[in-house]
C-alpha positions in Angstrom: 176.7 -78.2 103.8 174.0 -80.8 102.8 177.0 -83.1 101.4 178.1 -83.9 104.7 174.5 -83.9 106.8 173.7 -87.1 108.4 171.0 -89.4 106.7 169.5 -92.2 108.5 166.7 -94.2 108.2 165.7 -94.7 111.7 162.3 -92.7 112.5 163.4 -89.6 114.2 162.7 -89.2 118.1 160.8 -85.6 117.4 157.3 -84.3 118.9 155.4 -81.8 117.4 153.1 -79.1 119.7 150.4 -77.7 117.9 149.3 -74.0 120.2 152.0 -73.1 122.5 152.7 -70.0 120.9 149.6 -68.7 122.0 150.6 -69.2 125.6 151.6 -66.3 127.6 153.6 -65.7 130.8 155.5 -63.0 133.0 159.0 -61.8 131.8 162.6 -61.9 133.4 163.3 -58.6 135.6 164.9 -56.0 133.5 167.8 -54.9 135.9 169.6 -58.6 134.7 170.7 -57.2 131.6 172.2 -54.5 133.2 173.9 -56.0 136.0 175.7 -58.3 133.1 176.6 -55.1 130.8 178.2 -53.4 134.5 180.5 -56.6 135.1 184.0 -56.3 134.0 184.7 -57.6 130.7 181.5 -58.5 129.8 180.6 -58.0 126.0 177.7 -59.4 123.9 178.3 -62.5 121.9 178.3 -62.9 118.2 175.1 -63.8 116.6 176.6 -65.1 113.1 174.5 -65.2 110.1 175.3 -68.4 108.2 173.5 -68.4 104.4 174.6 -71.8 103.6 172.8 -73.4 106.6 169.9 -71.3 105.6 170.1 -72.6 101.5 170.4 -76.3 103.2 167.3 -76.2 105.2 165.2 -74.3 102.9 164.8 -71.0 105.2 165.7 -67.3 104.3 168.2 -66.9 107.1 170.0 -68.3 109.7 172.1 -66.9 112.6 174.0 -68.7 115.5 174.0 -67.3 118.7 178.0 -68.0 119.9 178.4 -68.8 123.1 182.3 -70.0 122.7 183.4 -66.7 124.9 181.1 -65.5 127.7 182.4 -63.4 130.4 186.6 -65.3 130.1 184.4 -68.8 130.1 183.8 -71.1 126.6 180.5 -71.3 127.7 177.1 -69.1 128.6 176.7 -71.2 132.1 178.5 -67.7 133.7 175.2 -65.3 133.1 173.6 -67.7 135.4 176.0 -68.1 137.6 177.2 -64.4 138.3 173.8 -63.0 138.6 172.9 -66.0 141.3 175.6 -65.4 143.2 175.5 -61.9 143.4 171.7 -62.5 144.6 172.7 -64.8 147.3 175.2 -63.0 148.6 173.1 -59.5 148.9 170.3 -61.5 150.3 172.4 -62.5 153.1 174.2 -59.3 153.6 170.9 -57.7 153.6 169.7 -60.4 156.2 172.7 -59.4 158.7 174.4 -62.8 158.4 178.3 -63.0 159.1 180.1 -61.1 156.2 183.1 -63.9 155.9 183.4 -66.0 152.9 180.9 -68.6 152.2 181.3 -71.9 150.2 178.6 -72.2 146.9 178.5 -76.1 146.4 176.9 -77.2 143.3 176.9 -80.3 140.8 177.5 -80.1 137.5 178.8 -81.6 134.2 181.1 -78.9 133.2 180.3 -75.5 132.9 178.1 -74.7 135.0 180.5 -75.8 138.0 183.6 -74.1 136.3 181.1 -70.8 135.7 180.5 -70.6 140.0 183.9 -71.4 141.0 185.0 -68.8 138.3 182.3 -66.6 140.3 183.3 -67.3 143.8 186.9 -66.9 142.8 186.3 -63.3 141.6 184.3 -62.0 144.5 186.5 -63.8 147.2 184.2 -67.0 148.3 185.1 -71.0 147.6 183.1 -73.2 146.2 182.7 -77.0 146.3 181.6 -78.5 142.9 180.4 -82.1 142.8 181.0 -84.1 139.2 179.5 -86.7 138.1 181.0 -89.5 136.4 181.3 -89.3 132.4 183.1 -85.8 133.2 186.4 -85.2 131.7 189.6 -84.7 133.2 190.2 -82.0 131.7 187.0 -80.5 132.2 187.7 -81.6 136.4 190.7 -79.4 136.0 189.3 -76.3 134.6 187.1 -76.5 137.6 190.1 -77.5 140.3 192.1 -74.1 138.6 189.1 -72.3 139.7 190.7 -73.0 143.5 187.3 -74.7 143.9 187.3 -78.1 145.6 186.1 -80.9 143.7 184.6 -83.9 144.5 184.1 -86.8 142.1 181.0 -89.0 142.1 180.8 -92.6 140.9 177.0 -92.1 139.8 174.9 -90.1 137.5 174.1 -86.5 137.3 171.2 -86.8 139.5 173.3 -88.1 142.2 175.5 -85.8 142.0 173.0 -83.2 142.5 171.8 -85.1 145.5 175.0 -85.3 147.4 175.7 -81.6 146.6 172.6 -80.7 148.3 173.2 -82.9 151.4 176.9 -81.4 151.8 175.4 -78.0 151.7 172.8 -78.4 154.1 175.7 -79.7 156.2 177.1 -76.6 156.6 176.5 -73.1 158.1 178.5 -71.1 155.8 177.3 -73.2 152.5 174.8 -72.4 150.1 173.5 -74.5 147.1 173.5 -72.9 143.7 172.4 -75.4 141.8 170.9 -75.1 138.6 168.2 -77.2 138.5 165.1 -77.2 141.3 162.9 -79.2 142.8 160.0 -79.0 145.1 161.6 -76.7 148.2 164.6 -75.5 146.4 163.9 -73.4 143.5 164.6 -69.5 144.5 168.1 -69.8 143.2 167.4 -72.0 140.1 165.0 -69.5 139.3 167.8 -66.4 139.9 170.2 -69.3 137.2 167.2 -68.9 134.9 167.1 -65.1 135.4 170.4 -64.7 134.4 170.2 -66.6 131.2 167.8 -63.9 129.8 170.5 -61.4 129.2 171.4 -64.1 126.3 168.1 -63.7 124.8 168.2 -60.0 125.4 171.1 -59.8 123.1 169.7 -61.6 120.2 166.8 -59.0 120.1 169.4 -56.3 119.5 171.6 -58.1 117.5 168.7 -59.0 115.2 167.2 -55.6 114.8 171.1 -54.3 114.5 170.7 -56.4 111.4 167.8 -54.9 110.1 165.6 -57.9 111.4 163.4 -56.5 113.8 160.8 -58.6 113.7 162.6 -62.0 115.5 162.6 -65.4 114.7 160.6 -67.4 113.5 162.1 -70.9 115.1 164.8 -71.1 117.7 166.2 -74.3 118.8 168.1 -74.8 122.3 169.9 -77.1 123.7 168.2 -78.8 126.6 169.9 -80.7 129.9 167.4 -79.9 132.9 165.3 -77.1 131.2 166.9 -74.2 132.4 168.2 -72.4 129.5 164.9 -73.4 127.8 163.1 -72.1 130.4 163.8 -68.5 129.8 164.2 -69.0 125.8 160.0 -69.8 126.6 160.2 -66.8 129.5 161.8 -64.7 126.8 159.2 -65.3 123.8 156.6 -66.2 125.7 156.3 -62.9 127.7 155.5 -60.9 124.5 152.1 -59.4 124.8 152.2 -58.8 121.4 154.0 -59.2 117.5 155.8 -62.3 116.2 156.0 -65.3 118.7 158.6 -68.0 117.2 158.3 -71.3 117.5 160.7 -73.0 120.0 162.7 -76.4 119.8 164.0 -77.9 122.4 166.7 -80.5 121.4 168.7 -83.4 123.6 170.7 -86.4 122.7 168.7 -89.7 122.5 170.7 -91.1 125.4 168.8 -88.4 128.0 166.2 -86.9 126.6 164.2 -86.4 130.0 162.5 -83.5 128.5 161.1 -85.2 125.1 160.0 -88.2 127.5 158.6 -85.6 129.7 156.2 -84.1 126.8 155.2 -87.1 125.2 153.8 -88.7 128.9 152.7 -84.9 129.8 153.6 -85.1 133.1 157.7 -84.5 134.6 159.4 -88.0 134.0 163.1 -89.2 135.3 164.9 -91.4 132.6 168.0 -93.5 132.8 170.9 -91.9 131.0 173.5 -93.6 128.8 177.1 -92.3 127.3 177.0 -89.2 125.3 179.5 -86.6 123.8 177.1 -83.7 124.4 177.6 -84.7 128.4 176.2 -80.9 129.5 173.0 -82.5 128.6 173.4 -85.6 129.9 170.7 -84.9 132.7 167.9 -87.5 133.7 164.9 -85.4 135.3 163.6 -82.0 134.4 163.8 -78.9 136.8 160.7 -78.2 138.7 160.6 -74.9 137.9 161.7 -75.0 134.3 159.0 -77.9 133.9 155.3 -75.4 133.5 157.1 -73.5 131.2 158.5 -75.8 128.6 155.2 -78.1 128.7 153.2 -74.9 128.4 155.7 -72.8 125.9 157.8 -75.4 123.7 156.4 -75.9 120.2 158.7 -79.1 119.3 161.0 -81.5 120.9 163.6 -83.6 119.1 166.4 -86.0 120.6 169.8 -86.0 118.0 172.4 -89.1 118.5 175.9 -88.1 119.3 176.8 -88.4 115.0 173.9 -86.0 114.2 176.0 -83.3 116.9 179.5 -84.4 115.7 178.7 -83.9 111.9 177.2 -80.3 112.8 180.1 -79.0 115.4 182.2 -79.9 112.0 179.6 -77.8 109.9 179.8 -74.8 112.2 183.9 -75.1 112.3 183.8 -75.1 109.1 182.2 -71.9 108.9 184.4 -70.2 111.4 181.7 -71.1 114.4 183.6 -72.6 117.8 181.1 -75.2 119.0 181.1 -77.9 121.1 178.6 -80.9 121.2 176.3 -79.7 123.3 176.3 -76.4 121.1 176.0 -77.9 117.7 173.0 -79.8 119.4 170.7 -77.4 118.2 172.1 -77.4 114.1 171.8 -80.7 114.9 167.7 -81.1 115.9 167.0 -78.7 113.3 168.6 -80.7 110.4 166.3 -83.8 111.9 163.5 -81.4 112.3 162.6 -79.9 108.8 164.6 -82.6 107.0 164.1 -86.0 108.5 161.4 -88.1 107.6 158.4 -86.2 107.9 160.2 -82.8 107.8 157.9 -81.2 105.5 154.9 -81.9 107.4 157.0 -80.6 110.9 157.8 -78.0 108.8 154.6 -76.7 107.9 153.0 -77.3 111.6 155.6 -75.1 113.1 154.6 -72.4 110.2 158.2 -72.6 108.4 158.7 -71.1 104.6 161.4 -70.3 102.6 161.3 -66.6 103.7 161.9 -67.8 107.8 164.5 -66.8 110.2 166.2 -69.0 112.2 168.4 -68.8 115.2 170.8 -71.5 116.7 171.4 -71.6 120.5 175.3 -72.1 120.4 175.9 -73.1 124.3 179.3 -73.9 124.3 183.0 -73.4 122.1 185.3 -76.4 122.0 187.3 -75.5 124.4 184.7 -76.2 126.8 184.6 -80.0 126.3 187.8 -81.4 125.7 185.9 -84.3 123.4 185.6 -81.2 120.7 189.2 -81.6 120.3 189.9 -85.3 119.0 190.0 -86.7 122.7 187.3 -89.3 122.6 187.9 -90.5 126.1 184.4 -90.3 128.5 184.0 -86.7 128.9 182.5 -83.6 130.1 180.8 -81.0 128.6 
């Protein structure tokens, strides 16, 4: 694979974070991964051990976590999704709250809005999903076949987020499951980050079904808000004891909130530009994922669209589905330990020859119709 990894001279957008694996916090409830394993259909993921990527980046082994098939969806937006909603919805039958159908409203950039109007389809509620512009067609229609309504937005991400949350508050029957937060709206975001765990929950097994018990030692993710990062740093993070990996969030240089974020030490919007890995196109950090990825992240790196385009080809070529947004993560590793300064980033994040290495995966090609040839603006 090294033959066709990208080289460039620029100086790599990357930050280094010397101690967080020393920092400690409270773990996902356990009951998630069992609600997942009880839904119909539901299977683990492949985690795919790939010993060419680990001969090109100097590491004894690397496995991708693929997330090209969760729950009928080519991406792993659903585990969030379902587990949300079914908290929402046993919240309010608990409260005594009419029992007719409700409509979940949410923005997104692709999956996560296809993931709750998949949801509300299933269990018999509609749904109203915002999009921002830069989304696909095709990605709007995956999300219209879902009987949700859609509504397109002329603006950003973050705007779309805000008129989702002013159409929900609009209405009695509505709720917002968004999956981001910010101050006064963060119970559901954190249910979204709950069910992401049963991801991370998996790769445990799947690693010691390999006869790696231990863990990783580095695991890169894919960052838009923080969410998924959030409880990859919940996950480790919640050890009180044995190996705690280091953890790399990566983003595409056109919104990389969270690097920007890191670097000032304090939660910072940025403007956002065009990118193929549109999932992570996202301008501010969630509240709630915020504490935990300035507290538990040990590197930060921000890939161009290239860097993710020459790695989705890597992983296809190796029989790995991934979309842009997936192949983020080969992607910031390759700039990581072999960019300029590599070996120095390397050695702070504790990295030999005999290290393990997984690969957050987040989404197939079929999820982001720009995986396929179609270079029109698109959605993840």
């Amino acid at each position: 694979m090294t033959e066709n990894a990208p080289s460039s001279p620029r100086t790599p957008q990357c930050l280094v974070r010397p101690g967080a694996r020393t920092w400690r916090c409270a773990p996902a409830p356990a009951e998630v991964r069992d609600f997942h394993a009880a839904l119909p259909g539901h299977s683990s993921t492949p985690l795919t051990e790939l010993p060419q990527l680990a001969a090109e980046l100097g590491v004894g082994r690397v496995f991708v976590k693929d997330e090209s098939s969760r729950l009928g969806l080519p991406a792993f937006k659903a585990l969030g999704a379902s587990w949300a909603v079914h908290r929402v919805l046993a919240e309010r039958a608990a409260s005594g709250e009419e029992p007719g159908p409700v409509t979940l409203v949410t923005a997104t950039d692709g999956n996560h809005g296809r993931a709750v109007a998949r949801t509300a389809r299933l269990l018999g509620q509609r749904a109203h999903v915002f999009v921002p512009r830069g989304v696909h067609p095709r990605a709007v229609a995956a999300i219209a076949a879902e009987r949700a309504t859609v509504t397109e937005v002329a603006g950003a991400y973050d705007e779309a987020v805000r008129l989702a949350a002013e159409a929900a508050a609009a209405r009695p029957d509505a709720v917002l499951v968004q999956d981001t937060a910010w101050a006064g709206y963060e119970r559901i975001p954190g249910w979204i980050v709950e069910g992401y765990s049963t991801l991370c929950a998996e790769i445990d097994e799947q690693l010691t079904e390999g006869g790696h018990a231990a863990g990783p030692d580095l695991v890169a993710v894919p960052v838009g808000v923080g969410s998924l990062a959030q409880a990859v740093v919940t996950h480790y993070r919640s050890r009180p004891s044995g190996q705690s990996p280091a953890l790399l969030s990566v983003e595409p240089e056109a919104a990389a909130c969270v690097l920007e974020s890191l670097g000032l030490g304090e939660p910072v919007s940025v403007s956002t530009g065009e990118t193929t890995m549109a999932g992570l196109n996202c301008g501010t950090p969630s509240s709630i994922a915020w504490p935990c990825l300035r507290d538990g992240l040990d590197a930060a790196v921000a890939v161009t669209d290239l860097d993710s385009a020459v790695a989705a080809g890597d992983l296809a070529a190796l029989g790995v589905s991934s979309g842009p947004c997936g192949a983020a993560s080969l992607a910031g590793v390759r700039v990581v330990l072999t960019g300029e300064g590599g070996e120095e980033r390397r050695t702070a994040l504790g990295l030999d020859a005999s290290s393990v290495v997984v690969l957050l995966s987040t989404e197939g090609t079929a999820a982001n119709p720009r995986a396929n040839g179609d270079h029109r603006t698109g959605g993840e």
